[in-house]
Z-matrix of the N, CA and C atoms (Angstrom, degrees):
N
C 1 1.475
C 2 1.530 1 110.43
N 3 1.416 2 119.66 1 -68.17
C 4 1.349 3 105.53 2 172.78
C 5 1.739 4 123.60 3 -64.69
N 6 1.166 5 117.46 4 8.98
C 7 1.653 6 115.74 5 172.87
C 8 1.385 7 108.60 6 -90.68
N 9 1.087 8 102.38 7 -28.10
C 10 2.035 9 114.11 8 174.08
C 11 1.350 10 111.01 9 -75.71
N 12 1.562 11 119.66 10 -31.18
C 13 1.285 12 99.66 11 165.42
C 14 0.826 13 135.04 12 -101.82
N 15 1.349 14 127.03 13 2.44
C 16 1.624 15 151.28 14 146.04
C 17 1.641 16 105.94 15 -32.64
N 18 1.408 17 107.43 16 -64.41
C 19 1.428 18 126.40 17 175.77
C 20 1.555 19 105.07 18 -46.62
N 21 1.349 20 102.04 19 -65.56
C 22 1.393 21 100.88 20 174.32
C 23 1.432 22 142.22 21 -33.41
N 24 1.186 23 97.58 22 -77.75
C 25 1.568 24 120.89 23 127.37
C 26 1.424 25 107.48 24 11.75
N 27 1.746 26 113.24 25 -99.88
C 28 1.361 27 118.29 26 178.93
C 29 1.488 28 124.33 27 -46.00
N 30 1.009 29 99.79 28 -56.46
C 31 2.229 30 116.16 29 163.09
C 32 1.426 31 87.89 30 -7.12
N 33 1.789 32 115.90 31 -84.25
C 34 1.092 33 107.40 32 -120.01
C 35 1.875 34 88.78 33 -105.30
N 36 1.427 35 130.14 34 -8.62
C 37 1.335 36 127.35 35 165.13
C 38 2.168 37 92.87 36 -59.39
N 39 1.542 38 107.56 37 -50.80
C 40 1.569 39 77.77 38 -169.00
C 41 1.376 40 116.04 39 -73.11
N 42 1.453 41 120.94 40 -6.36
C 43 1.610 42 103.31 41 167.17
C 44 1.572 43 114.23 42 -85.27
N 45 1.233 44 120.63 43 -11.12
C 46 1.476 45 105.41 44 179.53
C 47 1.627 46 101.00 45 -85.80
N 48 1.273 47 114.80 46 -18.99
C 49 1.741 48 90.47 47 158.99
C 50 1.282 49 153.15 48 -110.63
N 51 1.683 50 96.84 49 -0.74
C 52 1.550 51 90.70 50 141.56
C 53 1.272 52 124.32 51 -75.50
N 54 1.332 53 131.59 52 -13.20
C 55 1.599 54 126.97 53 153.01
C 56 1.276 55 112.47 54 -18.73
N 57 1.932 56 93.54 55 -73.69
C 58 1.706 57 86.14 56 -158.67
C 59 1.384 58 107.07 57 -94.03
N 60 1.302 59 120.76 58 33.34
C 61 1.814 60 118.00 59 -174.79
C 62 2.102 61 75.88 60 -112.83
N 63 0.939 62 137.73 61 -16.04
C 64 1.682 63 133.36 62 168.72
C 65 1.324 64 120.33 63 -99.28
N 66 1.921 65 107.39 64 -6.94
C 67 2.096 66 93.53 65 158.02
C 68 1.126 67 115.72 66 -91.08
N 69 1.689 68 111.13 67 136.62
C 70 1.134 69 102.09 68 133.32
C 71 1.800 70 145.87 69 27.22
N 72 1.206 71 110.44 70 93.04
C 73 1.582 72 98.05 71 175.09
C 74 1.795 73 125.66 72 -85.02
N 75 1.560 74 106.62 73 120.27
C 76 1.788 75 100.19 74 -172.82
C 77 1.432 76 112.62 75 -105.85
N 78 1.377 77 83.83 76 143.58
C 79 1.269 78 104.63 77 -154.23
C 80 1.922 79 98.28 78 -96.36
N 81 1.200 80 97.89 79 117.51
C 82 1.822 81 100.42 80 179.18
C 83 1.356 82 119.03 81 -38.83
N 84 1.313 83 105.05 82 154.04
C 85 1.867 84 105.37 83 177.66
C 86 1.510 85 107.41 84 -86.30
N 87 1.193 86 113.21 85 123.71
C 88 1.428 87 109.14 86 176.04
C 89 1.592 88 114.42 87 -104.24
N 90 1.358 89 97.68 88 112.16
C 91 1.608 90 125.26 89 178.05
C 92 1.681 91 92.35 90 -28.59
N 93 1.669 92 112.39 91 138.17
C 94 1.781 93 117.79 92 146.74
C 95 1.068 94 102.77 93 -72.29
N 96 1.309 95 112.26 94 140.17
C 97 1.880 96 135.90 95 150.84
C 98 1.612 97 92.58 96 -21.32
N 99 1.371 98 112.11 97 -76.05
C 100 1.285 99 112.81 98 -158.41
C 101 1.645 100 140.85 99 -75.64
N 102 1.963 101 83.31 100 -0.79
C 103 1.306 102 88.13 101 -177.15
C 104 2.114 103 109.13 102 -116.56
N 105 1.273 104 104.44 103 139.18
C 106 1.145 105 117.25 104 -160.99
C 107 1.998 106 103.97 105 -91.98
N 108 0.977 107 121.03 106 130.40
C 109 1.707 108 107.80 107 168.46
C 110 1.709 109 134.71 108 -51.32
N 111 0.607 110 101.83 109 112.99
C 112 1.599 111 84.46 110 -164.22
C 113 1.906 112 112.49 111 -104.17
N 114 1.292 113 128.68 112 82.41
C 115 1.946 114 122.67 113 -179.32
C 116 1.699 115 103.20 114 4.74
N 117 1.132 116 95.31 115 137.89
C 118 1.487 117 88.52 116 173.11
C 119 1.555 118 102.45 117 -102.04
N 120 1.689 119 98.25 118 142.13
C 121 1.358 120 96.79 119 -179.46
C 122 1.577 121 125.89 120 -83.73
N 123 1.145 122 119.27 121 146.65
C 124 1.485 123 137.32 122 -166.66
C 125 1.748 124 93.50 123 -71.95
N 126 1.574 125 103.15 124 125.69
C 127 1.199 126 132.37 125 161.40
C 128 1.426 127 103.27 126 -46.46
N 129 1.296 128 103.56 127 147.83
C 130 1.828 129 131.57 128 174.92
C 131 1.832 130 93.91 129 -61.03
N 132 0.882 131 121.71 130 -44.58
C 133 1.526 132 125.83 131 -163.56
C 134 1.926 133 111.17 132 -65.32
N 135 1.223 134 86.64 133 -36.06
C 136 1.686 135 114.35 134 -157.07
C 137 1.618 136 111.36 135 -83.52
N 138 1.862 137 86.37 136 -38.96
C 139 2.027 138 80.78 137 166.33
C 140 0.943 139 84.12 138 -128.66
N 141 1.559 140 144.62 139 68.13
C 142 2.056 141 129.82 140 106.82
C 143 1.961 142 91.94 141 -67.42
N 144 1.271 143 94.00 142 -58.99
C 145 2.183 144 110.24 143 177.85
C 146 1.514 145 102.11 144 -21.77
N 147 1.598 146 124.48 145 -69.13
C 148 1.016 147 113.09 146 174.40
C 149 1.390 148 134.09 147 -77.76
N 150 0.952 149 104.54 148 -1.04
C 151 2.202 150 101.36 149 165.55
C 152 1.462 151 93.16 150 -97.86
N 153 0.912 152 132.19 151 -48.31
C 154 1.861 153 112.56 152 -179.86
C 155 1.523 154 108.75 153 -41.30
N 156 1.433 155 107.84 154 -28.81
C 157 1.669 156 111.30 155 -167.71
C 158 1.762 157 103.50 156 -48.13
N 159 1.744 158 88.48 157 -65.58
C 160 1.570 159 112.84 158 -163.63
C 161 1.773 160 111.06 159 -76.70
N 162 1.043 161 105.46 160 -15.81
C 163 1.818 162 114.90 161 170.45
C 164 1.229 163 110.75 162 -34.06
N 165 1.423 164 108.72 163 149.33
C 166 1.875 165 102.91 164 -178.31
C 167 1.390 166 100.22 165 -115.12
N 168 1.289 167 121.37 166 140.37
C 169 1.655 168 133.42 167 -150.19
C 170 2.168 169 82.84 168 -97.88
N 171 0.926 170 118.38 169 126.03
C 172 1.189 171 131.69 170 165.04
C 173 1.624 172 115.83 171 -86.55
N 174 1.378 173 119.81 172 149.08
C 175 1.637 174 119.02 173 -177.38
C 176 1.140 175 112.21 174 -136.51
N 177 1.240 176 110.35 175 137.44
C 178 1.408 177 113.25 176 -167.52
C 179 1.651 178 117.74 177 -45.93
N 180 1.134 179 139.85 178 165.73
C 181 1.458 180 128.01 179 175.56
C 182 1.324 181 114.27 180 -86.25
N 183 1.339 182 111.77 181 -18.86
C 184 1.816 183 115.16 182 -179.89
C 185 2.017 184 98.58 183 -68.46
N 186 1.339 185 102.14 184 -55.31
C 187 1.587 186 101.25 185 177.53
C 188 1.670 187 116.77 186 -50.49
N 189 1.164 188 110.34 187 -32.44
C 190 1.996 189 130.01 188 172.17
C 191 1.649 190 93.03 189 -50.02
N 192 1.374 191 106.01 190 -75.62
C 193 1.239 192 106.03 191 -161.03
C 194 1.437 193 121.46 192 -86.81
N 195 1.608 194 107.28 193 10.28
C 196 1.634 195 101.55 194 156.33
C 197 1.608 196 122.37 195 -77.12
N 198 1.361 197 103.51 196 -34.24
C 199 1.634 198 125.72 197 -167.75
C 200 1.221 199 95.85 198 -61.32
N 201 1.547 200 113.29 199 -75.65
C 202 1.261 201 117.71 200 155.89
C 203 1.930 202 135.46 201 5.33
N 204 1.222 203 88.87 202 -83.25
C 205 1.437 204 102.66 203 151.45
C 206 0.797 205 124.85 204 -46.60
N 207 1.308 206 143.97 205 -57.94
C 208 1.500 207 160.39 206 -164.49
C 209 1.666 208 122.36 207 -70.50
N 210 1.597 209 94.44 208 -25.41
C 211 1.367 210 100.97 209 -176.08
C 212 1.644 211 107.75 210 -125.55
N 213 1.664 212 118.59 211 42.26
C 214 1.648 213 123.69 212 -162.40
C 215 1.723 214 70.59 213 -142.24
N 216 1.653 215 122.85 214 -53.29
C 217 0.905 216 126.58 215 -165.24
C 218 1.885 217 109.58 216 -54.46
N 219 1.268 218 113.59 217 -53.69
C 220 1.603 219 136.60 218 176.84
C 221 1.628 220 94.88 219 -44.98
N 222 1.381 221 118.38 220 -68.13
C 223 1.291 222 131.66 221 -167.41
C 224 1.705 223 103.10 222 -73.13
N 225 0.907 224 141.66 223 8.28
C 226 1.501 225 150.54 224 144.34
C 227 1.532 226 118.91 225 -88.21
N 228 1.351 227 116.02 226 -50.91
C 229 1.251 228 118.43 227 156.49
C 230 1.537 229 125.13 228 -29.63
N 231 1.161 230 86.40 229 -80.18
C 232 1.956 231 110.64 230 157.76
C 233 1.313 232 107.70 231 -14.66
N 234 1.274 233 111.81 232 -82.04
C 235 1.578 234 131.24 233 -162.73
C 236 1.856 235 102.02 234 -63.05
N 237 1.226 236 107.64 235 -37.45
C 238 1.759 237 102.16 236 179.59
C 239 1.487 238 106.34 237 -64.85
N 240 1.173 239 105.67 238 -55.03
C 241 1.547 240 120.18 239 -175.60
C 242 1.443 241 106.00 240 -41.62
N 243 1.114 242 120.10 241 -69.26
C 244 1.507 243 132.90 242 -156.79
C 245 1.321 244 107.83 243 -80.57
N 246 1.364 245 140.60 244 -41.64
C 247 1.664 246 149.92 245 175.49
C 248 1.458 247 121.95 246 -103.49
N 249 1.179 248 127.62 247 -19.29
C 250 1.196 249 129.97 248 -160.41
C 251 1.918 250 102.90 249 -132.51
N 252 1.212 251 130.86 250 -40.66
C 253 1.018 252 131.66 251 -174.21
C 254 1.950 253 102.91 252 -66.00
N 255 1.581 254 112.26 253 131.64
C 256 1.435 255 110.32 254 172.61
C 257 1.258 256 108.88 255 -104.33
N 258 1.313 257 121.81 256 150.29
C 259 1.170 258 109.53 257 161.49
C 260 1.239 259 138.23 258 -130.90
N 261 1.704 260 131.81 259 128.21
C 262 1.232 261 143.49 260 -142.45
C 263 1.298 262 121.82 261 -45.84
N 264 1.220 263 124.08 262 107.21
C 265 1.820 264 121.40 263 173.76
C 266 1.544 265 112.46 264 -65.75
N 267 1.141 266 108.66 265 149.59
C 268 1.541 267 113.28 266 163.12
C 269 1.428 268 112.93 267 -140.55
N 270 1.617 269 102.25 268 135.33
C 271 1.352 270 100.65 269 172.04
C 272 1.593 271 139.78 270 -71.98
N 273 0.849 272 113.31 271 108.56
C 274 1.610 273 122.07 272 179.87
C 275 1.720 274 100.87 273 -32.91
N 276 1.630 275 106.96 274 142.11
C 277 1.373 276 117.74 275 164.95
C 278 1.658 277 101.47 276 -90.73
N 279 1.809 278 74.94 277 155.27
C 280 1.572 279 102.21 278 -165.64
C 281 1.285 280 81.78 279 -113.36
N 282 1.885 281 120.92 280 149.47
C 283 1.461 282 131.39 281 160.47
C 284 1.608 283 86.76 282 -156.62
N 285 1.763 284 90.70 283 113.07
C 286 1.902 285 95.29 284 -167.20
C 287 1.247 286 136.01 285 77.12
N 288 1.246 287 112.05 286 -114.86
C 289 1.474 288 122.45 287 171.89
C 290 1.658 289 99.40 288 -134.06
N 291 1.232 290 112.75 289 35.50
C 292 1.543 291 116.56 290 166.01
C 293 1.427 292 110.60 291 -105.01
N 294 1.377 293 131.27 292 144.60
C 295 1.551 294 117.69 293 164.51
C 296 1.729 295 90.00 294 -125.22
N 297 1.658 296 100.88 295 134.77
C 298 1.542 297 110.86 296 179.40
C 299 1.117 298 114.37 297 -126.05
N 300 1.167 299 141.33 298 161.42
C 301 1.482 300 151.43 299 175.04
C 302 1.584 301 109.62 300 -172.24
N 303 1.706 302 125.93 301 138.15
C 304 1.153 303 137.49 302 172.63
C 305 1.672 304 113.44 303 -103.58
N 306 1.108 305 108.97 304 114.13
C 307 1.187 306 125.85 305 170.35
C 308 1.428 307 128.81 306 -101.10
N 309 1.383 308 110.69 307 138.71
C 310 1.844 309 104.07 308 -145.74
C 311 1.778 310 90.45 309 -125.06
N 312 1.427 311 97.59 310 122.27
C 313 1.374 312 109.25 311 -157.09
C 314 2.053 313 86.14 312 -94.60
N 315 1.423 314 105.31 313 132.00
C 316 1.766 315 103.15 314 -176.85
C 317 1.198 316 98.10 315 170.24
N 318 1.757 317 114.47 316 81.71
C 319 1.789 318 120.61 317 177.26
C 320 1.695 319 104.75 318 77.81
N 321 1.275 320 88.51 319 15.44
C 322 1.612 321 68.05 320 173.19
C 323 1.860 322 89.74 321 155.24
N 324 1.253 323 124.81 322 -173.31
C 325 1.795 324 131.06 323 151.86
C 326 1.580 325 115.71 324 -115.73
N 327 1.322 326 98.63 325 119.49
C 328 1.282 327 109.58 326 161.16
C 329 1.623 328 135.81 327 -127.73
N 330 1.098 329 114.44 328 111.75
C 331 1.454 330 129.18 329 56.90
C 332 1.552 331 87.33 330 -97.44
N 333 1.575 332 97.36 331 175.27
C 334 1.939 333 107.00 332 178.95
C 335 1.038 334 83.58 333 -146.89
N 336 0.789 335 141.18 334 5.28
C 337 2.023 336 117.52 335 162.89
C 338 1.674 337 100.38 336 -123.67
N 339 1.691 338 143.32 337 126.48
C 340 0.959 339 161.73 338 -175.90
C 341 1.265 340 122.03 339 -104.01
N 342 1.043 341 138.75 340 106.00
C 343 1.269 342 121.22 341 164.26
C 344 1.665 343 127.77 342 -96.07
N 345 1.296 344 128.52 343 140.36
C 346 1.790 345 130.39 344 -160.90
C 347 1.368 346 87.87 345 -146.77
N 348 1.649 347 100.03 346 -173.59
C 349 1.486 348 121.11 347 -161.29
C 350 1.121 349 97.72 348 -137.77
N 351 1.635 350 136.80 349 106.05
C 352 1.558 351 118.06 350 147.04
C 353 1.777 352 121.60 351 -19.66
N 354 1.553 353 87.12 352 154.29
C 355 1.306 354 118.63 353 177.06
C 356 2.020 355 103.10 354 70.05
N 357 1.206 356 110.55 355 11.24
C 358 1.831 357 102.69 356 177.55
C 359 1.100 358 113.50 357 -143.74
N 360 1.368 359 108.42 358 137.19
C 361 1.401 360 122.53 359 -175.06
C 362 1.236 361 124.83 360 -22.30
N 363 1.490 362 145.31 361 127.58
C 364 1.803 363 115.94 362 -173.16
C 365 1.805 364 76.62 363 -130.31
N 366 1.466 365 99.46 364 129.40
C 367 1.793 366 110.54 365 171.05
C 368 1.663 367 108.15 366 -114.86
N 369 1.567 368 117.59 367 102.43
C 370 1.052 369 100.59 368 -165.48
C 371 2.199 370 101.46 369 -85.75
N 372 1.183 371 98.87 370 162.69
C 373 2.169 372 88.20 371 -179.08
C 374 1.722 373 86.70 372 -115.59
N 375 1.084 374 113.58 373 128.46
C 376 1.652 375 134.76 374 169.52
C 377 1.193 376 114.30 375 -80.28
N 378 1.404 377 136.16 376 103.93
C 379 1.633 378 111.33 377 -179.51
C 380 1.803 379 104.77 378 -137.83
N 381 1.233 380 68.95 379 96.80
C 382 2.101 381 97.79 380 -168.98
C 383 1.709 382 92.67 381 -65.18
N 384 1.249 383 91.58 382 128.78
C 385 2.173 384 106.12 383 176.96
C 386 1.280 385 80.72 384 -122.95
N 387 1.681 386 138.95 385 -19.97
C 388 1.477 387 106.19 386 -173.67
C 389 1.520 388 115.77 387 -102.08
N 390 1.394 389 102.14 388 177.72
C 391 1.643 390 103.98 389 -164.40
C 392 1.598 391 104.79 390 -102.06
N 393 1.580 392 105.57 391 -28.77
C 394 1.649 393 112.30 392 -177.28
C 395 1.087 394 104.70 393 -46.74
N 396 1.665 395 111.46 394 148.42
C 397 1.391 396 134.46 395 177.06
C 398 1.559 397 111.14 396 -54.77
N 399 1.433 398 99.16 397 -48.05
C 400 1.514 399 122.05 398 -159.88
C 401 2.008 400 95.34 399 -39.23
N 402 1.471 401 92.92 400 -56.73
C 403 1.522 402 106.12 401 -169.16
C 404 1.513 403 109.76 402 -68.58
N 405 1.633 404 135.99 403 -3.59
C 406 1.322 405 120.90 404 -164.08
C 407 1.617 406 113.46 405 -85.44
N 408 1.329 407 98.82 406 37.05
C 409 1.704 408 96.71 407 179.00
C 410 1.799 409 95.38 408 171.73
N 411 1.481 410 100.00 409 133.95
C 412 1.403 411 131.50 410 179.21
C 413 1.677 412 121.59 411 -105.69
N 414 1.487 413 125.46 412 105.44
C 415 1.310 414 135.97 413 163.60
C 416 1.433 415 122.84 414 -58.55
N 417 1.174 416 116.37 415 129.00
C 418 1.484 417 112.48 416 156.84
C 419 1.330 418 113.18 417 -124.65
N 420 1.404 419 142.95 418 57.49
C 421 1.226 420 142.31 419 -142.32
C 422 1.097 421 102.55 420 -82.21
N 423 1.487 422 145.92 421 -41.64
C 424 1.759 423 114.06 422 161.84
C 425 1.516 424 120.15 423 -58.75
N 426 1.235 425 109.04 424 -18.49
C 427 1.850 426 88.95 425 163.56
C 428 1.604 427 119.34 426 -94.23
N 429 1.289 428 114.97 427 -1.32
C 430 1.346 429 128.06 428 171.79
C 431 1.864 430 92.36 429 82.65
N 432 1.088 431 136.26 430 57.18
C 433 1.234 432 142.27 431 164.77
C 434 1.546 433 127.93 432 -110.79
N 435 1.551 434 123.09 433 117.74
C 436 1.400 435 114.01 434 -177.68
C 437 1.316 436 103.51 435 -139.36
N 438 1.553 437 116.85 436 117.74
C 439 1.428 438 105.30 437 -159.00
C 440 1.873 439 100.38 438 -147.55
N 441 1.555 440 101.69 439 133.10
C 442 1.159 441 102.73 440 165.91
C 443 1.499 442 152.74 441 -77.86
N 444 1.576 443 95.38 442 138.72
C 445 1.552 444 82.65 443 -162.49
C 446 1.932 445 97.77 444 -89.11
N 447 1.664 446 94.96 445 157.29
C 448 1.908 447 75.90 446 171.13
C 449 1.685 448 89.86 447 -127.15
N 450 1.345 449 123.32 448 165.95
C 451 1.088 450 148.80 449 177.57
C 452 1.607 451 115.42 450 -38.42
N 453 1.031 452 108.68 451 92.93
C 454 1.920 453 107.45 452 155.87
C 455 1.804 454 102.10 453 93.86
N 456 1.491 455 98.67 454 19.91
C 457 1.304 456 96.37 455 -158.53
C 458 1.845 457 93.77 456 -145.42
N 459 1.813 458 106.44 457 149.59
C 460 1.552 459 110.56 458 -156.34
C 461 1.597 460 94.53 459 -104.11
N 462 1.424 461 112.68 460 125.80
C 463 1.445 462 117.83 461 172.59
C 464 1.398 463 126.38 462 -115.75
N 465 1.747 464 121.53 463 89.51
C 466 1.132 465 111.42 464 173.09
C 467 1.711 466 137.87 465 -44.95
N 468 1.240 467 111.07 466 145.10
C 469 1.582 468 116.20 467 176.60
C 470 2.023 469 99.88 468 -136.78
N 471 1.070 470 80.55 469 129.45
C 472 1.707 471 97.76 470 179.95
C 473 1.322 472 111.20 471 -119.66
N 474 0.968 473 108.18 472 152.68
C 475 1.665 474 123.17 473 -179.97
C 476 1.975 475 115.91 474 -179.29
N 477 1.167 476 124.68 475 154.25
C 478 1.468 477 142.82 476 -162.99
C 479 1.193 478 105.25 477 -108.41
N 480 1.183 479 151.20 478 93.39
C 481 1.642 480 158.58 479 -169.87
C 482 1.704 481 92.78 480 -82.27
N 483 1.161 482 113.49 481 148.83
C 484 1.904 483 104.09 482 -163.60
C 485 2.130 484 79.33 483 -154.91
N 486 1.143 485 120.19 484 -12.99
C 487 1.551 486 115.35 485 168.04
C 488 1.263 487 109.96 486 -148.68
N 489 1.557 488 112.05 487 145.27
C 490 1.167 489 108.90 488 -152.13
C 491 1.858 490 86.80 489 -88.63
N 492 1.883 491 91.87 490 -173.43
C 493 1.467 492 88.99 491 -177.95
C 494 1.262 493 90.19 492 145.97
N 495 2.040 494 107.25 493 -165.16
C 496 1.446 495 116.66 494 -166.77
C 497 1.704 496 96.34 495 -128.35
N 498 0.825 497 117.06 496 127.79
C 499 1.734 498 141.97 497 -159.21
C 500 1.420 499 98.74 498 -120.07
N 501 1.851 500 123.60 499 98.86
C 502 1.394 501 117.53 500 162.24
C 503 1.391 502 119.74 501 -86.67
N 504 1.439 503 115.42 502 123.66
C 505 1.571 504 100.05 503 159.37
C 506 1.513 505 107.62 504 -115.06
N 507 1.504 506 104.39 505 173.69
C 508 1.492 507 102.02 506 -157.91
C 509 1.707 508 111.82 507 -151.65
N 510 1.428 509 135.01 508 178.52
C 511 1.637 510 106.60 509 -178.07
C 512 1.358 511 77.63 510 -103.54
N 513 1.698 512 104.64 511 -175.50
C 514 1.728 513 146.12 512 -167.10
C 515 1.668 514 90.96 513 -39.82
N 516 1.840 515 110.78 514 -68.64
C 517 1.734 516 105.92 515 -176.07
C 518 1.306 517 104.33 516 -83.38
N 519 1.457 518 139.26 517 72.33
C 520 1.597 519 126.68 518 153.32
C 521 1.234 520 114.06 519 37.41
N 522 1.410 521 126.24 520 17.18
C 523 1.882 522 122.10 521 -168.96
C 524 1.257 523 89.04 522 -84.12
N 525 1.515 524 114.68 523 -72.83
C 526 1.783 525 125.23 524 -163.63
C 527 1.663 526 105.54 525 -82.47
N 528 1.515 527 76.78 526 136.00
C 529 2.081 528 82.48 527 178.26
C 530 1.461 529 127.76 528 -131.00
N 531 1.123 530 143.57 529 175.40
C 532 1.173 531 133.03 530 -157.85
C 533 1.801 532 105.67 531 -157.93
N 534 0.908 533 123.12 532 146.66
C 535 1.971 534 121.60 533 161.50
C 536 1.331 535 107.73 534 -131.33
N 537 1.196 536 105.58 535 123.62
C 538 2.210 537 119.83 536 138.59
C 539 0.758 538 105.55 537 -108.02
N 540 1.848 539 88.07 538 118.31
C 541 1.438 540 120.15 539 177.09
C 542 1.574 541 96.61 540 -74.55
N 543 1.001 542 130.71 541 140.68
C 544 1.706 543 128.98 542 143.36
C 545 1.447 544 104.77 543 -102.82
N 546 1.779 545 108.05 544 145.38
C 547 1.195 546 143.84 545 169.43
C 548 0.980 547 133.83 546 -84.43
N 549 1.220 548 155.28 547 95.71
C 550 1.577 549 118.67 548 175.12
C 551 0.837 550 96.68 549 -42.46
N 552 2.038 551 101.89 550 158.49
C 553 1.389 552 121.00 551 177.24
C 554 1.392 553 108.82 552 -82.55
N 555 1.351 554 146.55 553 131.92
C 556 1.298 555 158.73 554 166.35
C 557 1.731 556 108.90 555 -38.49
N 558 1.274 557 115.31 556 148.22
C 559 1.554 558 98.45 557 158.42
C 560 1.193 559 125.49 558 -77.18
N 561 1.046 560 104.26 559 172.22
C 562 1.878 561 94.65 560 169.34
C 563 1.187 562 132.93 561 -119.36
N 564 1.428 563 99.69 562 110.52
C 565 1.545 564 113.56 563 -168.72
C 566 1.725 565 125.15 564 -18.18
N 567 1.415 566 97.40 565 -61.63
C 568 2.066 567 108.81 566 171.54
C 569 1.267 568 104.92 567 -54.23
N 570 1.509 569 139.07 568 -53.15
C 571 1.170 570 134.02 569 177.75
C 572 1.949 571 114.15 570 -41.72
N 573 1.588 572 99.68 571 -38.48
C 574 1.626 573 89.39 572 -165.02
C 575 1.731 574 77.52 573 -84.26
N 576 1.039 575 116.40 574 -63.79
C 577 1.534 576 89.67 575 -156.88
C 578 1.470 577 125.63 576 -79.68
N 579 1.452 578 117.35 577 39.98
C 580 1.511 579 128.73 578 132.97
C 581 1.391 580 132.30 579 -98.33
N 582 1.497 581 96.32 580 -5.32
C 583 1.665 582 97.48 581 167.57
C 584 1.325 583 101.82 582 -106.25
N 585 1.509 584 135.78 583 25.87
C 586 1.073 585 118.26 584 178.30
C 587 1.743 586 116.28 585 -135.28
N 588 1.417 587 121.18 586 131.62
C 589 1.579 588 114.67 587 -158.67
C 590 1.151 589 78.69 588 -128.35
N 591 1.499 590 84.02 589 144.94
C 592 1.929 591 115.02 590 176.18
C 593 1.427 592 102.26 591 -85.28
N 594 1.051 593 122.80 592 -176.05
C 595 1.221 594 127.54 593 -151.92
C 596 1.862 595 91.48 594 -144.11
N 597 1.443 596 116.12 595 95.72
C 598 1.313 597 111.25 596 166.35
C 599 1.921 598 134.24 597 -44.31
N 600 1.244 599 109.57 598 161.10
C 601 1.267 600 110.60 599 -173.98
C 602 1.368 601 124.98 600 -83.40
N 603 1.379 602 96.69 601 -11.91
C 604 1.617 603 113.83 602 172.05
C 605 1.650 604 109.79 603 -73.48
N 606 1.676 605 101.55 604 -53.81
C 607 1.409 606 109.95 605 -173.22
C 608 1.921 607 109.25 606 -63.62
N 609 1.100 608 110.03 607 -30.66
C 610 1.469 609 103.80 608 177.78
C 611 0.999 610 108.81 609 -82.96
N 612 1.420 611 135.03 610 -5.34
C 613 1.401 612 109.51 611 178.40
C 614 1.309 613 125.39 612 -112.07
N 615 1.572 614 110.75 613 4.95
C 616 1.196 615 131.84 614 131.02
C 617 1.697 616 145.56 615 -42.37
């Protein structure tokens, strides 16, 4: 392959010089004494060509004030979403001294705000539908928890809330976020009023 184009190669260097060993020899133009060079001036055609170049393209005002619109609208969106939008708590089921709730991991967790009870077990169930990276792992960094999620599949995380308060968890990049709220636990109503005896009408009026 490269010996053929070597050949080649040569082929066509010896025809380009008997080419020019068979033109013609030219002979330079020799300037008059009296005549000076003068730029040649640019055709009428040639600079309309160049101001069309640099021309500024004007847009209609209806197209102005769609964009317009279009991009106040985005940036409102934005602003609801991110400051103003709440989002719905639900209370975790209790069976015993367990508190449970399934949370369905897909663009985000929902529910993302939790509500539990100090002093009881809270088992949250993970059940990742998405494929993004972002989501393949869940923080609980005040309980010191980092746990993977795997694909299409439900991963409990347990932990004992012992003060109440607001508990973020979040995925692997801090994008998606989540809160359990803890409560204090309420008293319980049957409890007070079995520790508590009325006082008959006989005995008080004694």
């Amino acid at each position: 392959m490269i010996g053929s184009l070597t050949a080649v190669g040569l082929v066509l260097g010896t025809l380009s010089s008997e080419a020019l060993g068979q033109a013609p020899p030219t002979t330079p133009a020799v300037p008059h004494p009296d005549h000076t060079e003068q730029p040649e001036a640019k055709t009428q055609p040639e600079a309309l060509n160049q101001t069309e170049q640099f021309q500024q393209i004007e847009q209609p005002l209806w197209i102005k004030g769609i964009v317009t619109a279009g991009g106040l609208g985005l940036i409102s969106l934005e602003l609801w979403w991110f400051l103003l939008s709440k989002p719905k708590s639900r209370q975790a089921t209790t069976q015993g001294e367990i508190q449970e709730i399934t949370i369905t991991v897909d663009g985000g967790y929902e529910p993302s705000q939790i509500v539990v009870q100090t002093g009881r077990l809270v088992r949250l169930k993970f059940d990742r539908k998405d494929p993004s990276g972002c989501l393949e792992e869940v923080r609980l960094p005040d309980f010191h928890i980092a746990q993977n999620l795997p694909l299409n599949q439900v991963t409990t995380v347990e932990f004992t809330p012992n003060k109440s308060g607001r508990y973020e968890f979040t995925c692997g990049m801090n994008m998606f976020r989540g809160v359990v709220e803890v409560q204090a636990e309420a008293l319980n109503s049957t409890a007070i009023a079995s520790n508590f005896t009325p006082t008959s009408s006989a005995e008080s009026s004694t």
